[in-house]
N, C-alpha and C positions, 0 to 999 in steps of 0.2 A: 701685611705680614709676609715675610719672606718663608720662601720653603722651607731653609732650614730650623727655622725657627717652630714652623707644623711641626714639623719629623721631631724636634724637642718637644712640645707640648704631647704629641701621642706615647712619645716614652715613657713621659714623665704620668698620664695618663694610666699606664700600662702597669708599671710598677706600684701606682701606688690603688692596681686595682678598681678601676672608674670602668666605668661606661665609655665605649667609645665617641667620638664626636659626630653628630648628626650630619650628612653632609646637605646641605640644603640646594635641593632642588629648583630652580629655576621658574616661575611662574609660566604663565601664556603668556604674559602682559610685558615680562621684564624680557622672553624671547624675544618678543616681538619688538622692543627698544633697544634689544642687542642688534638684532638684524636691518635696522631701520636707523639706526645711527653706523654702523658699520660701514648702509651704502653711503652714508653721508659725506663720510672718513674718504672713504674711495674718492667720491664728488671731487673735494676737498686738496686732494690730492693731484686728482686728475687736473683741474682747474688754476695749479699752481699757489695755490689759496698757502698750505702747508707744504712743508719739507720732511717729508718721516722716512726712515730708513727702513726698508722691507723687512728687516728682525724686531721692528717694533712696533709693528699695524697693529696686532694685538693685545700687545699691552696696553697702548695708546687707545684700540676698542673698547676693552675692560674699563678704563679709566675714567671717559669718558661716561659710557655706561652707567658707573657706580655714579658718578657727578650727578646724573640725569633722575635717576632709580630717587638718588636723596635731595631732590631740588622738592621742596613745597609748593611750588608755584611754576603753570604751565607758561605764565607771563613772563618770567625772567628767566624759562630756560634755557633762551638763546645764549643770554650774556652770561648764563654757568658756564655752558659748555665753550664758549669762546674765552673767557677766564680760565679754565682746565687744559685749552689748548696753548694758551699762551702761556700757562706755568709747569707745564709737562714738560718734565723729561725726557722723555719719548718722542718730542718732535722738535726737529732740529734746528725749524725757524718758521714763521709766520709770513705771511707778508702779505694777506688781507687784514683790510681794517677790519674790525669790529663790528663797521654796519654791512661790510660786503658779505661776511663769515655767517652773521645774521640772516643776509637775506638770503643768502646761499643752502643755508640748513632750513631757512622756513617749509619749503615743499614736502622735506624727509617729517619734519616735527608736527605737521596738516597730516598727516599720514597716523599717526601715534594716537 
């Protein structure tokens, strides 16, 4: 959901007299897959693996993140998150495979 789309729902919230929106707080568990996929990103980055443009490390974090946060399965969350990177936005080009991106992210997801 885009910002401006929040800033519409709070108004519309507002006026018609609601309760504001709870902002939810972040876990231990889901900091800790923020910060540990983040260094991942970095890795990633650094290694030539991905192409992201410094205005978009964080979106491409967040995104990532959420992928990770909603995967059911610790088994296939390399190939979420290597799926989330290759269908992102936010970054500008891939150019590991699949099983490099994998093996690359295993040490940060042994950590998780």
């Amino acid at each position: 959901m885009s910002g401006d789309e929040e800033i519409e729902l709070d108004s519309l919230r507002e006026l018609l007299g609601l309760a504001e929106r709870r902002k939810e707080v972040p876990t231990p568990f889901a900091q800790a897959v923020a910060a540990t996929l983040g260094e991942a990103l970095v890795g990633l980055r650094e290694n030539g693996m991905i192409e992201v443009e410094d205005d978009k490390v964080d979106a491409l974090t967040t995104e990532v993140v959420d992928a990770a946060l909603e995967s059911h399965s610790l088994k296939k969350l390399p190939l979420r998150i290597v799926k989330t990177l290759i269908h992102s936005e936010n970054v500008e080009e891939v150019y590991g495979t699949d099983e490099e991106i994998s093996a690359a992210l295993r040490p940060f997801l042994d950590r998780i």
